[in-house]
C-alpha positions in Angstrom: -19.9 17.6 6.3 -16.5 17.3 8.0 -15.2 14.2 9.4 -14.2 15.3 13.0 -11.0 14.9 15.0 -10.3 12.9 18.4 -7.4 13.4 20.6 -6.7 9.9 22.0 -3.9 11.3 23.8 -6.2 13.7 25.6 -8.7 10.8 26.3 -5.5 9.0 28.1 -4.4 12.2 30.5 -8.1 12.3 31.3 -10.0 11.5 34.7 -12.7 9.7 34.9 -15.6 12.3 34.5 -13.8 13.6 31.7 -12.8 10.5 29.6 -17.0 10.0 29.6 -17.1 13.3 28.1 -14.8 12.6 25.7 -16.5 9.8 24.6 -19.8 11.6 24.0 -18.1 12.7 21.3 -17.0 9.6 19.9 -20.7 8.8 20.4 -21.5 11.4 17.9 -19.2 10.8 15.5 -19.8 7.2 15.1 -23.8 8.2 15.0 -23.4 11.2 12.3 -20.7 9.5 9.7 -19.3 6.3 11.6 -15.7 8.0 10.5 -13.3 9.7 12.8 -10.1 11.2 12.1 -7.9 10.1 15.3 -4.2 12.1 16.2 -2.5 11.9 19.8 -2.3 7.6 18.4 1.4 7.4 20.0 2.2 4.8 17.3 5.6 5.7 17.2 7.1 7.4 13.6 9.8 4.8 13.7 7.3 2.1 13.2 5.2 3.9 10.6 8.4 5.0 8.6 9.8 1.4 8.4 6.4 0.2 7.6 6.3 2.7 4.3 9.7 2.0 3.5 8.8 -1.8 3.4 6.1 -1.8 1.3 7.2 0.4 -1.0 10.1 -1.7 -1.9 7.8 -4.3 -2.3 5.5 -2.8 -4.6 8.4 -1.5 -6.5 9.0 -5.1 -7.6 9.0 -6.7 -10.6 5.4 -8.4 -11.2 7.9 -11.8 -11.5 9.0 -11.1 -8.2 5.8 -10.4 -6.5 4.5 -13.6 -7.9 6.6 -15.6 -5.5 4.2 -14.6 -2.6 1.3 -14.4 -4.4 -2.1 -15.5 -3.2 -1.7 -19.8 -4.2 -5.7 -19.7 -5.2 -9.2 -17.6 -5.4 -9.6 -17.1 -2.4 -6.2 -17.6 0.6 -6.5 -14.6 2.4 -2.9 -13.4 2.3 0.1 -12.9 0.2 0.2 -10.5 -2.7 -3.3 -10.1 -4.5 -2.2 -8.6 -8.1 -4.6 -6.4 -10.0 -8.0 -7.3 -11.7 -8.3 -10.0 -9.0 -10.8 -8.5 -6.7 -14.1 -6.3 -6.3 -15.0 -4.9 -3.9 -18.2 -3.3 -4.8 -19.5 -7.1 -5.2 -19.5 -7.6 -1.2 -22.4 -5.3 -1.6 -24.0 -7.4 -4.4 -23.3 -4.4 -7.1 -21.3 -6.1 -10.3 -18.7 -4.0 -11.0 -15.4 -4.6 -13.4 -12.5 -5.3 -10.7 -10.5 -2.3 -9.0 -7.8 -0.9 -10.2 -4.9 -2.0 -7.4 -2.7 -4.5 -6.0 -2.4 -5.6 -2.2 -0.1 -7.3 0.2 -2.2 -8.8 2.9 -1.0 -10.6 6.2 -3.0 -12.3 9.3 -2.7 -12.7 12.6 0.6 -13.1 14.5 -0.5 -15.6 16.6 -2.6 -19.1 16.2 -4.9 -19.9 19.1 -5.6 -23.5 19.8 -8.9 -25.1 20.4 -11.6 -23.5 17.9 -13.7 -25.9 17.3 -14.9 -24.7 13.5 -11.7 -25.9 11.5 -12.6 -23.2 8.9 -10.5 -21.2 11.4 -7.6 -22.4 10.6 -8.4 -23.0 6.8 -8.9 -19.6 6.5 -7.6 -16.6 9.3 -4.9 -18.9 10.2 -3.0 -19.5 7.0 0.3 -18.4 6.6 0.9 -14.9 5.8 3.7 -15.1 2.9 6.3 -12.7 3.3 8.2 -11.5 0.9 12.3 -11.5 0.7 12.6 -8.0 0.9 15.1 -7.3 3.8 13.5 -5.9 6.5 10.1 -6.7 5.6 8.6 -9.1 7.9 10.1 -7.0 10.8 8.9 -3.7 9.6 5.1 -5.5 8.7 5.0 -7.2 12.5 6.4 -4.2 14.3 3.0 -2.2 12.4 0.6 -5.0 13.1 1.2 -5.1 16.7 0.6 -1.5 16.9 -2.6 -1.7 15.4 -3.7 -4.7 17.8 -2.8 -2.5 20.7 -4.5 0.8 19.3 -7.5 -1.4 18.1 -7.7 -2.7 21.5 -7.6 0.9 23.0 -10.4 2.6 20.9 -12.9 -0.7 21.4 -12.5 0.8 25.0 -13.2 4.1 23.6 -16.0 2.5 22.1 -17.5 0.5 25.0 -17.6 4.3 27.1 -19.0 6.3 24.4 -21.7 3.8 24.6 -22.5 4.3 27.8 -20.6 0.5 28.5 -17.7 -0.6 31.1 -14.4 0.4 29.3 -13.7 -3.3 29.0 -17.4 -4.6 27.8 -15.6 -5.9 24.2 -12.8 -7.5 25.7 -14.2 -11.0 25.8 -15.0 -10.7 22.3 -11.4 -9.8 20.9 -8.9 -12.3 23.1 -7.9 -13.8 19.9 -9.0 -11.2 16.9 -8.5 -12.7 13.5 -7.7 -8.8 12.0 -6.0 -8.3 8.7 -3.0 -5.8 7.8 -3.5 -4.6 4.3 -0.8 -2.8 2.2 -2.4 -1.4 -0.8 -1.0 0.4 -4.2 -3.1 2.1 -5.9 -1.2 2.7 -9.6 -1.6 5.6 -11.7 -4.2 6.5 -13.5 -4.0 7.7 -17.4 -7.7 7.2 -18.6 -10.6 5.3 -16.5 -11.7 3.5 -19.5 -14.4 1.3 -17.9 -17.5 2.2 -16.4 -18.2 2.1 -13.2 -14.7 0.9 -12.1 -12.8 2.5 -9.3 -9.5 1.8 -7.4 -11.6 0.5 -4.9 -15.1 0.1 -5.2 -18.0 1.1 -3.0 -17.7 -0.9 0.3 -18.8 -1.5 3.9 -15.8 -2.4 5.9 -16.6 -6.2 7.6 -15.3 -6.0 11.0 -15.5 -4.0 14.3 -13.4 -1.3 13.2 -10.5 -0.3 10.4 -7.6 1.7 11.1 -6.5 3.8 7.9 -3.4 5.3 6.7 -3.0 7.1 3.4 0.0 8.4 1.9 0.5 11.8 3.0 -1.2 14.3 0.7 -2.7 11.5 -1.3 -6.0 11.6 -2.6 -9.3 9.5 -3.8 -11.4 8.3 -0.5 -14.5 9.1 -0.7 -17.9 8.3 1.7 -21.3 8.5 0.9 -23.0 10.7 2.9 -26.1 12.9 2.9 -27.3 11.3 -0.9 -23.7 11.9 -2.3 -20.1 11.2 -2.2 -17.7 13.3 0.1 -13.8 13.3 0.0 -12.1 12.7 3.0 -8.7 14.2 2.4 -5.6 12.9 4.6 -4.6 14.5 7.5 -1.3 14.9 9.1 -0.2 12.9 12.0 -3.8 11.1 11.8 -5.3 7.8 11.3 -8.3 7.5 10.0 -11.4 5.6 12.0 -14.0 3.9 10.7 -16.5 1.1 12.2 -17.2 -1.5 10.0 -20.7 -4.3 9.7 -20.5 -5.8 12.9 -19.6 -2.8 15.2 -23.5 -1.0 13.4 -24.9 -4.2 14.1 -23.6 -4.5 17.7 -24.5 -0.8 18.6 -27.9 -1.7 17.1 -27.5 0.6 14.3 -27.2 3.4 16.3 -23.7 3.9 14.8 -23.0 3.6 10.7 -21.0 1.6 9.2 -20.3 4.3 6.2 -20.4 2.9 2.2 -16.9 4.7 1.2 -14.9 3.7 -2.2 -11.7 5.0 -3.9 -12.4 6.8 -7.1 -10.5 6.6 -10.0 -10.2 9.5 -12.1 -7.9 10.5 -15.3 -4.4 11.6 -15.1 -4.0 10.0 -11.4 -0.8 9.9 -9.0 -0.4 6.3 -7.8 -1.0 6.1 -4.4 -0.1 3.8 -1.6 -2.5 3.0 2.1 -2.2 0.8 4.9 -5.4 -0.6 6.4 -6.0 -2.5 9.7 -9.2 -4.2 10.1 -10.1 -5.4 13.3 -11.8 -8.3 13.8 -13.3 -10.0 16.8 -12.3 -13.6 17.3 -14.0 -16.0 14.8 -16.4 -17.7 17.2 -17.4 -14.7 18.7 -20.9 -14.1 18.7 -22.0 -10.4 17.7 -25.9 -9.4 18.3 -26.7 -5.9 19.7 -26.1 -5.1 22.9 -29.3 -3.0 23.9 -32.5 -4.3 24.8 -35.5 -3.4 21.9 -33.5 -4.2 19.2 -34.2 -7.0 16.7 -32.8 -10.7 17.4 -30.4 -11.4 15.7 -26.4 -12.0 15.2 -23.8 -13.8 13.3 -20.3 -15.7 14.3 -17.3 -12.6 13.3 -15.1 -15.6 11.7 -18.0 -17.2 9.4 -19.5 -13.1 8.1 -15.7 -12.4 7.2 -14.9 -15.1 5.3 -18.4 -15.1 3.4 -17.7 -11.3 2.9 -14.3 -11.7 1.5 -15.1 -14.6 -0.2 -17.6 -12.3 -2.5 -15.2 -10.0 -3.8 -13.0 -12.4 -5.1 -13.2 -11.9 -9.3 
């Protein structure tokens, strides 16, 4: 199986008739691997290129100085997150030891007032702490509000390859509580415990994650078809995937893919950005067609459980 390709640029220059054909084929993808590989993105190379630069000076560090923006206990969202200190596989209630990498994480840009669940601001809305790296906070808040704009853009995608009005989600993501992630993956001599990867296997949370590996970088892998399939990084792309609540809100029509990051002997290090959307944190998210089962959850209280578990 190949993960497939979407013009979003295309999809822009499109009329009407033809956007909905587009989408059909967004449709498909989201049904046969819930993975896309998405060029024409028009985030500008500028903004990308600062972003790298950024955070590999910051990962360059001394451990001392990455310290001074660590994460303050189990648990606050954002800051550095040093290495043995999280799991991913255990989100999926598979104990595994932790994975081997480091992350710089940040929140949203901007604090809405009135939510009335004050876990809100206990969690999504703490401080991101930046680093003093020069030209760090600029380069990470120039990225992140490219992401919120291209997020915003493919949930519109979305809503018309599902047969929706283009702006069906927008009353769900006024305020999204999404996370930037910077991650460095180090390298690898010997894997010397079982079962432990760089990042292990996963369902992303949210509505959606925007990927970006390090050019001709490898390691992500998604389960597929009864076994695991690499997904090798593409030029000028981002790499789509829907997360949790997007399967659940399409009714499971679309997949929210188990993927992971192996970790194999005599590894490069390796470096990724990842954008996960999230709808706003009192947002209620149960599928949208009629037939399916009852159900939802709130998009604040399911990501903050979910992170929560992978804490080690």
């Amino acid at each position: 199986m190949r993960i497939k390709k979407f013009n979003l640029q295309n999809f822009r220059k499109a009329k009407d008739f033809q956007r909905k054909e587009l989408a059909q084929d967004v449709d498909r993808m989201c049904k046969e691997s819930g993975f896309i590989l998405l060029n024409g993105h028009g985030v500008p190379d500028d903004v990308i290129k600062e972003q790298w630069h950024a955070v590999s000076n910051f990962f360059s560090q001394s451990q001392e100085l990455k310290t001074r923006v660590s994460a303050p206990y189990p648990g606050y969202p954002y800051g550095w997150i040093g290495p043995d200190k999280e799991a991913l596989a255990a989100s999926k209630g598979i104990k595994t030891p932790p994975d081997l990498k480091e992350s710089f994480n940040g929140g949203p840009l901007f604090i809405p007032l009135g939510i009335s669940d004050k876990q809100a601001y206990e969690f999504c809305y703490q401080p991101t702490l930046f680093p003093e790296v020069e030209g760090f906070k600029e380069a990470w808040i120039s990225y992140y509000r490219e992401m919120e704009k291209l997020a915003k853009e493919i949930m519109e995608v979305f809503a018309l390859a599902l047969g929706l009005d283009s702006d069906y989600f927008n009353e769900f993501i006024n305020h999204p509580i999404s996370a930037l992630r910077a991650l460095n993956y180090p390298p690898i001599k010997n894997v010397k415990k079982l079962d432990q990867q760089r990042a292990g296997a996963h369902t992303d949370f949210g509505s959606l994650t925007i990927l970006l590996p390090e050019p001709r970088s490898d390691g992500l892998q998604i389960f597929w078809g009864g076994k695991w399939i690499n997904v090798p990084p593409t030029d000028d792309c981002f790499i789509i995937n829907i997360g949790d609540l997007m399967e659940l809100w399409t009714s499971n029509r679309w997949v929210s893919t188990l993927h992971r990051v192996v970790a194999k002997s005599n590894q490069p290090g390796r470096l990724s950005l990842a954008f996960f959307h999230q709808p706003d944190w009192d947002a209620e998210i149960k599928p949208i067609f009629n037939g399916s089962p009852a159900m939802s959850v709130k998009s604040g209280q399911y990501l903050m459980k979910k992170f929560l578990s992978t804490a080690n």
